[in-house]
C-alpha positions as CSV (number, residue, x, y, z in Angstrom):
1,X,92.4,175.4,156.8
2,X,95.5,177.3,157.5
3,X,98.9,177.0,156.1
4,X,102.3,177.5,158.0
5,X,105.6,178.2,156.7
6,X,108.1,175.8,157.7
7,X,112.1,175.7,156.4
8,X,111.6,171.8,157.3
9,X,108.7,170.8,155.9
10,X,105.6,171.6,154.5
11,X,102.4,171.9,156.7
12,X,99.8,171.1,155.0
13,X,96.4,171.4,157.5
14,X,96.4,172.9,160.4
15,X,92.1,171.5,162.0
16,X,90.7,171.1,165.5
17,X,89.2,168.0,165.9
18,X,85.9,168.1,168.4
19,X,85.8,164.8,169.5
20,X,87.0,165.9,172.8
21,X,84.2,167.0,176.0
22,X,83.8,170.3,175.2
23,X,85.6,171.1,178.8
24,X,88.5,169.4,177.7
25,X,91.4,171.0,176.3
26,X,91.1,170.4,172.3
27,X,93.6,168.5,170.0
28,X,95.6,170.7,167.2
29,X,96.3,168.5,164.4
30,X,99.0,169.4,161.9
31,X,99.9,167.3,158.7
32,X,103.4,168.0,157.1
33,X,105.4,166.6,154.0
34,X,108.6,166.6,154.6
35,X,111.6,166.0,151.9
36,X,113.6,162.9,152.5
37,X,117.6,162.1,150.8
38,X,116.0,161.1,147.9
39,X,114.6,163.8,145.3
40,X,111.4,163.6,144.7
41,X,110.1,161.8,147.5
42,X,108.2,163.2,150.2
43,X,107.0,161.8,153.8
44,X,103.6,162.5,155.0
45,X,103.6,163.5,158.9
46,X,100.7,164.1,161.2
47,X,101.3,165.5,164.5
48,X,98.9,165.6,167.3
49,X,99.3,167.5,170.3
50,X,97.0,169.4,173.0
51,X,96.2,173.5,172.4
52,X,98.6,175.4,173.4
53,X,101.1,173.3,174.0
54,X,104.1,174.2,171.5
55,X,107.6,172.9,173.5
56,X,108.0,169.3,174.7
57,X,111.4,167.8,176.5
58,X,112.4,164.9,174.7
59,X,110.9,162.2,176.6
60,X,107.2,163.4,175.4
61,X,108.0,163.2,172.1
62,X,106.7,160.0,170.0
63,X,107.2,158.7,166.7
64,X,104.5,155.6,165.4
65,X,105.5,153.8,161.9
66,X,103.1,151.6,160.5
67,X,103.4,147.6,159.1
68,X,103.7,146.0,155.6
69,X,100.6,147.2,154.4
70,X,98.7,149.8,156.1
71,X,99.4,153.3,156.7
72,X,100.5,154.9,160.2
73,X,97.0,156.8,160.2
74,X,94.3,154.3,160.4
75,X,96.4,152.4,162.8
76,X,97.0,154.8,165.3
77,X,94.7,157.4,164.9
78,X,91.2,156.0,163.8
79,X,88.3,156.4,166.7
80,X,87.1,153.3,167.6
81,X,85.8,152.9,170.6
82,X,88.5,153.9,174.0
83,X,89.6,156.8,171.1
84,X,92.3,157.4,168.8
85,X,95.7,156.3,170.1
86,X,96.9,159.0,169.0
87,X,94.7,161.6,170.6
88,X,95.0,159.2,173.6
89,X,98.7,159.8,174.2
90,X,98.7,164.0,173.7
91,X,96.1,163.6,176.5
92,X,98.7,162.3,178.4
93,X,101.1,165.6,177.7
94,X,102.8,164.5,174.7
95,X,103.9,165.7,171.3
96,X,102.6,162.4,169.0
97,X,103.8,162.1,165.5
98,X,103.1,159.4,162.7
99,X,104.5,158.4,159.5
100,X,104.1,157.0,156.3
101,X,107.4,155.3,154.4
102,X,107.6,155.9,151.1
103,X,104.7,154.2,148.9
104,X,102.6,154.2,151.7
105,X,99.8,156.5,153.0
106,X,100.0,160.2,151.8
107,X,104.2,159.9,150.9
108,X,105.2,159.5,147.7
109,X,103.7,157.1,145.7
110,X,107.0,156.0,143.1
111,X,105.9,156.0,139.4
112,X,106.1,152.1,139.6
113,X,103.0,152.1,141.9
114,X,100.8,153.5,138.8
115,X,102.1,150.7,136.2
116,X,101.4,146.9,136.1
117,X,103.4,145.5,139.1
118,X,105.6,143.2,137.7
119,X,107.2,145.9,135.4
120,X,109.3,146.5,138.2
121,X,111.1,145.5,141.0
122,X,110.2,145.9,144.3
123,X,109.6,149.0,146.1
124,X,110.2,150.7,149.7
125,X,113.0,148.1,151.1
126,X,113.2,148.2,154.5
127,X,116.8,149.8,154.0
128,X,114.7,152.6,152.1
129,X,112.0,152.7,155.2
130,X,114.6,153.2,157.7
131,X,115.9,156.3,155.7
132,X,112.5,158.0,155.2
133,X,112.1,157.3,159.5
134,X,115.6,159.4,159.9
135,X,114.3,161.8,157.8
136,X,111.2,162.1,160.0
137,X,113.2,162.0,163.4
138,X,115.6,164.8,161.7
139,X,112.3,167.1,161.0
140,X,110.6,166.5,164.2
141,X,113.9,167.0,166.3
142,X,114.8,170.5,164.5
143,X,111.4,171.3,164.9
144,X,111.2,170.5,168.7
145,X,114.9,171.7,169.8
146,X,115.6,168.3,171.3
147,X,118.2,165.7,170.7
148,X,116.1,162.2,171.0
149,X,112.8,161.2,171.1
150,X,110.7,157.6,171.6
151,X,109.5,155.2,168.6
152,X,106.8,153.0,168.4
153,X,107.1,150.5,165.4
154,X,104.2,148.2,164.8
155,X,105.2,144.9,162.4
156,X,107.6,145.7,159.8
157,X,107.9,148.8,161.9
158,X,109.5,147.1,164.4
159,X,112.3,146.3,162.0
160,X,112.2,149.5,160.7
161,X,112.3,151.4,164.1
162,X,115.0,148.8,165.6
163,X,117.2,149.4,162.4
164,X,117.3,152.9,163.1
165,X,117.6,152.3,166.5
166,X,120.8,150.5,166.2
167,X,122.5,153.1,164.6
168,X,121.3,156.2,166.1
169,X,121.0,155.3,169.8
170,X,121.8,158.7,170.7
171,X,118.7,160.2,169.0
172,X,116.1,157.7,170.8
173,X,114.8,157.6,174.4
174,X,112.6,154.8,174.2
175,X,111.9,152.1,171.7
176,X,108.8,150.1,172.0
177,X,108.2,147.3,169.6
178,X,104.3,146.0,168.7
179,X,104.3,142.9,167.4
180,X,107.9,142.7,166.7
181,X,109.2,140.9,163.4
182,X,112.5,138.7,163.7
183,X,113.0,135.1,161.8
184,X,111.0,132.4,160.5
185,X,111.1,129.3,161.3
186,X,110.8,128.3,157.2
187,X,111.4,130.2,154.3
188,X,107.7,132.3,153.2
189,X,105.5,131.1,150.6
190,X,106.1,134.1,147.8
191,X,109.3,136.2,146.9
192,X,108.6,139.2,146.7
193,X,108.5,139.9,143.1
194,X,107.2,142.7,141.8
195,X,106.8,146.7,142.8
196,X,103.6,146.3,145.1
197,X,100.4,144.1,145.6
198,X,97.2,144.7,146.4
199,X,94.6,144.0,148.9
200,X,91.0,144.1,148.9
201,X,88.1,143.9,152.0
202,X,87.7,140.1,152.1
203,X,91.5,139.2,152.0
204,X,92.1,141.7,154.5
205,X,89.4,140.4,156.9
206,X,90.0,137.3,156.1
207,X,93.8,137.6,157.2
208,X,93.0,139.8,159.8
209,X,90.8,137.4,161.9
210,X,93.4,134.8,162.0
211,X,94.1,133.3,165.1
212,X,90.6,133.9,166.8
213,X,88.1,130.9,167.9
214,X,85.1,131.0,164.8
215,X,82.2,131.7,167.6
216,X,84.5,134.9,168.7
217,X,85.4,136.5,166.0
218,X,82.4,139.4,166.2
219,X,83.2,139.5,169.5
220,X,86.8,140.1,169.6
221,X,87.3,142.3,165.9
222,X,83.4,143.6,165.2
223,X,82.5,143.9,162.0
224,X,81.5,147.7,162.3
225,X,84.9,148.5,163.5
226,X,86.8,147.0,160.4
227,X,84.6,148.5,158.0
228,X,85.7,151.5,159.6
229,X,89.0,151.1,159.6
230,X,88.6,149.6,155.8
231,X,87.1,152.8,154.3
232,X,89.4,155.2,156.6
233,X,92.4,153.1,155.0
234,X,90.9,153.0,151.5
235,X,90.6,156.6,151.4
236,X,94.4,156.9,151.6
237,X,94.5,155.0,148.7
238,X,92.4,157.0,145.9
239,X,93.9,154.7,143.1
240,X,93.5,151.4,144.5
241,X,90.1,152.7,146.0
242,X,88.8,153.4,142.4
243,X,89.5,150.0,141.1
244,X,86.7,147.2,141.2
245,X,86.6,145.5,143.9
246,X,88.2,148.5,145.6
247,X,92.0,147.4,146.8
248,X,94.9,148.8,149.2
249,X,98.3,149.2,146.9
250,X,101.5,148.4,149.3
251,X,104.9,148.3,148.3
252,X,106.8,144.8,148.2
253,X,110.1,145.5,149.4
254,X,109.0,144.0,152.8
255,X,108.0,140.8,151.4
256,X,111.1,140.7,149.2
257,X,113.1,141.1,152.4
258,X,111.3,138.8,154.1
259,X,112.4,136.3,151.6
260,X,115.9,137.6,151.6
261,X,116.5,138.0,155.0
262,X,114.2,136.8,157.9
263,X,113.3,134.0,156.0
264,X,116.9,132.3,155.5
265,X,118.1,133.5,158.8
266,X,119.6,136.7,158.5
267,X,118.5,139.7,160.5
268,X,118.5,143.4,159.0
269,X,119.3,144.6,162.3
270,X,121.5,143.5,165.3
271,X,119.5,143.5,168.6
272,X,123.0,143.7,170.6
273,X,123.7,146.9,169.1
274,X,120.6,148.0,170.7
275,X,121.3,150.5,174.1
276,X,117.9,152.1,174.8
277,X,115.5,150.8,177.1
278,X,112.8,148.8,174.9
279,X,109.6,147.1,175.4
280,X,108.8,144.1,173.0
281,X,104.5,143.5,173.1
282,X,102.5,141.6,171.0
283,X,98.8,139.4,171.5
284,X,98.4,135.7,171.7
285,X,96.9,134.7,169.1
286,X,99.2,136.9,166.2
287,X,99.9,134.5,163.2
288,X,102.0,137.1,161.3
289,X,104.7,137.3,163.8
290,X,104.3,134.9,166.4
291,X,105.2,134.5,170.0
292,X,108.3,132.7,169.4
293,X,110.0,135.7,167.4
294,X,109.8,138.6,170.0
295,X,110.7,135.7,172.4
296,X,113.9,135.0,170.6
297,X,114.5,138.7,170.3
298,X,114.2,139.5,173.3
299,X,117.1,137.1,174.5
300,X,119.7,139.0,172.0
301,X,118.5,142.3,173.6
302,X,122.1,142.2,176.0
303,X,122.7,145.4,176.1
304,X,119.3,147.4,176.6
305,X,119.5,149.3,179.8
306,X,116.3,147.3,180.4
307,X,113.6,145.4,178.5
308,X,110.4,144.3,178.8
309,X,108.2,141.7,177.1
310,X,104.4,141.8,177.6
311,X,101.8,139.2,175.7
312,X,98.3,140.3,175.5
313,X,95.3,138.1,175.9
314,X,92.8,137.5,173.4
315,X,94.5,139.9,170.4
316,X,95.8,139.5,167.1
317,X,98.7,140.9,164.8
318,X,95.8,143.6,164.5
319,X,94.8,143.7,168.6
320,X,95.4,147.7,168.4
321,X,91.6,147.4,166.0
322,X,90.1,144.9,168.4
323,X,88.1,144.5,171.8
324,X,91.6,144.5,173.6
325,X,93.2,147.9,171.8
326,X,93.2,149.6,175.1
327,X,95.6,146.9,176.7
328,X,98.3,147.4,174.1
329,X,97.8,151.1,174.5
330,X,97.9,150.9,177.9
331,X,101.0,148.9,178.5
332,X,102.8,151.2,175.9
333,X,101.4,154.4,177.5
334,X,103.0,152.9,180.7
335,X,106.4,151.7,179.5
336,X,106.7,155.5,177.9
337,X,105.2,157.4,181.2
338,X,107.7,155.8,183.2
């Protein structure tokens, strides 16, 4: 382990991961926390980018934000089989960065997270995530020398990435959206009360196979891949992970705006206010944001310099942990290459 000195951040590990052919060039690794508005609350970045590559034009620089209830790093860098997304795209020349909001991951867990949830109120609003993503764009653009960069939101993270979008066009290249969140077509069975909830194995799998024919679930989302991707995420999660049965802790302030705002109608973010080229991608089958919402979307997109909407085949909300990861990758990869 080595440790850097950094007037923007923190850098916490420094590794060089041997996946790679041992001809290939390796992959430096770097994990930061970086200080947000807020005293007291940190944001934990990874960064990913191939040896000896240190300066990057703006256009090969890319920020991933996770969903509602995992963090950024079992999402888009976990090794299943095609590779890490992450390590995938600084193959492909870039300088890849991910993080965690507030509550989430390795950030800064809030007090509230450690007490009985309904002592307080919810946590991490998506006005709160969109903060802790400027902070993250401010560190990685100081650290870089560049003006703007690309973001990849997945779920929530689309709203969170849009939001930001729309008010800091000048700062972003690209903005592609993965399974992109907009408004219900009834208001959502809970509220949102409470600081956070939790998750454990079966209730995630259960929700996560959603949407796929019974006979083709082990086929489509194998079991040895989720347990995987369960124990990678429960290991950001010591707390939770201690409890019995082991759980995932996530902030509510995504389901209380869910119930504020995309669930009566209103929108936290105005897709006309939008002017960066985007690409809206989600699978068929998703049953947490369905067809019909990047759909809609997409038709309020007016003033994108150009847009793009792509539906995968055979996928899920969670396609990017299934048989057809590489297809989201893929088109992403493409839409950001071009």
């Amino acid at each position: 382990m080595y440790r850097l000195a950094s007037p923007l951040a923190t850098c916490v590990t420094l590794a060089w991961l041997a996946s790679a052919p041992a001809h290939a060039q390796r992959i430096i690794a770097e994990t930061f926390m970086t200080p947000t508005a807020d005293p007291g609350i940190q944001l934990y970045v990874r960064n990913k980018r191939l040896e000896g590559h240190d300066r990057f034009p703006d256009e090969r620089v890319v920020l991933f934000v996770h969903g509602a209830t995992y963090p950024s790093e079992t999402v888009f860098d976990i090794d299943l089989p095609g590779g890490s997304w992450a390590d995938l795209v600084a193959r492909k020349g870039y300088d890849v960065y991910l993080v965690d909001v507030r509550g989430y991951g390795g950030s800064t867990r809030p007090p509230a997270m450690d007490a009985p949830p309904a002592d307080n109120p919810a946590l991490a609003m998506t006005v709160d995530a969109v903060n802790d993503v400027g902070s993250a764009v401010e560190f990685i653009l100081k650290r870089q020398g560049i003006s703007k960069l690309n973001l990849v939101g997945w779920s929530w993270g689309t709203a969170i990435m849009a939001g930001y979008t729309a008010a800091h066009n000048e700062k972003v290249n690209k903005l592609a959206l993965y399974a992109p969140l907009w408004m219900l077509k009834a208001p959502p069975p809970f509220s949102g009360s409470g600081a956070y909830r939790t998750a454990s194995r079966d209730t995630v799998r259960e929700r996560g196979v959603r949407g796929i024919p019974t006979q083709r679930v082990e086929e489509i989302s194998p079991t040895g891949w989720f347990d995987k991707w369960w124990q990678a995420t429960l290991a950001t999660d010591p707390v939770g992970a201690k409890q019995s049965p082991p759980v995932i802790r996530a902030p509510n302030g995504v389901l209380k705006d869910i119930a504020d705002y995309w669930g009566v109608g209103k929108a936290t973010w105005d897709p006309e206010k939008i002017r960066v080229p985007t690409l809206l991608i989600l699978a068929e089958w998703d049953q947490d944001t369905p067809l019909y919402m990047a759909q809609e979307m997409f038709s309020k997109l007016v003033n994108a310099p150009y847009k793009r909407h792509v539906v995968i085949g055979e996928g899920t909300h969670t396609v990017a942990l299934e048989k057809n990861r590489m297809h989201l990758i893929n088109q992403i990869q493409s839409f950001l290459d071009e």
